[in-house]
C-alpha positions in Angstrom: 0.0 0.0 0.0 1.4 3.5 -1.0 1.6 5.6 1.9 -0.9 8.5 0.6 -3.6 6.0 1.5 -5.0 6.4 4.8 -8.1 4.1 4.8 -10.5 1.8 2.7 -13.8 0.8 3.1 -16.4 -1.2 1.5 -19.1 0.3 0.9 -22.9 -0.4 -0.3 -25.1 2.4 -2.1 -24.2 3.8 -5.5 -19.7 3.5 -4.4 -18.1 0.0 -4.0 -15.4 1.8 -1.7 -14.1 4.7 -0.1 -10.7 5.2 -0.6 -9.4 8.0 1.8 -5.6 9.1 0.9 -3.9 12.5 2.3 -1.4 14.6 -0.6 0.4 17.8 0.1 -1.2 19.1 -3.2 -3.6 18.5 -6.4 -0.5 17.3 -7.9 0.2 14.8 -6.0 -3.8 13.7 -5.8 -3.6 13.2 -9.8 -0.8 11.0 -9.6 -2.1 8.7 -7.1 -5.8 9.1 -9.1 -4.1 8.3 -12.0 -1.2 6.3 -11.5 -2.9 4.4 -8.5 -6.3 4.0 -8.3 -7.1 4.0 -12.0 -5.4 1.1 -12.7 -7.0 -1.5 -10.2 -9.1 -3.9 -12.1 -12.6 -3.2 -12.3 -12.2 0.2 -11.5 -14.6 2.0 -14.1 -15.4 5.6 -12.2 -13.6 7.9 -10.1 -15.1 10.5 -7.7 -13.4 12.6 -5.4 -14.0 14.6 -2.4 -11.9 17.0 -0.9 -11.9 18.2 3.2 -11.0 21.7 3.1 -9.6 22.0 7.0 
């Protein structure tokens, strides 16, 4: 597991999981969106939500 990921939970509803990672930056969110979580089998959608404080 990369260390930007914090937590994962199944989940029921319209989201198979909840995937909560913590970046310094958007940067580093689009690589681990990209380079990460994009590439897991199965994975068809993507939705993010961001915690301001």
């Amino acid at each position: 597991m990369r260390s930007e990921v914090v937590d994962c939970y199944g989940t029921t509803g319209t989201s198979d999981c909840l995937v909560r990672i913590v970046v310094a930056d958007m940067d580093a969110h689009h690589d681990v969106l990209h380079n990460l979580l994009s590439r897991l089998d199965g994975a068809a959608q993507a939705s993010t939500g961001v915690a301001l404080r």
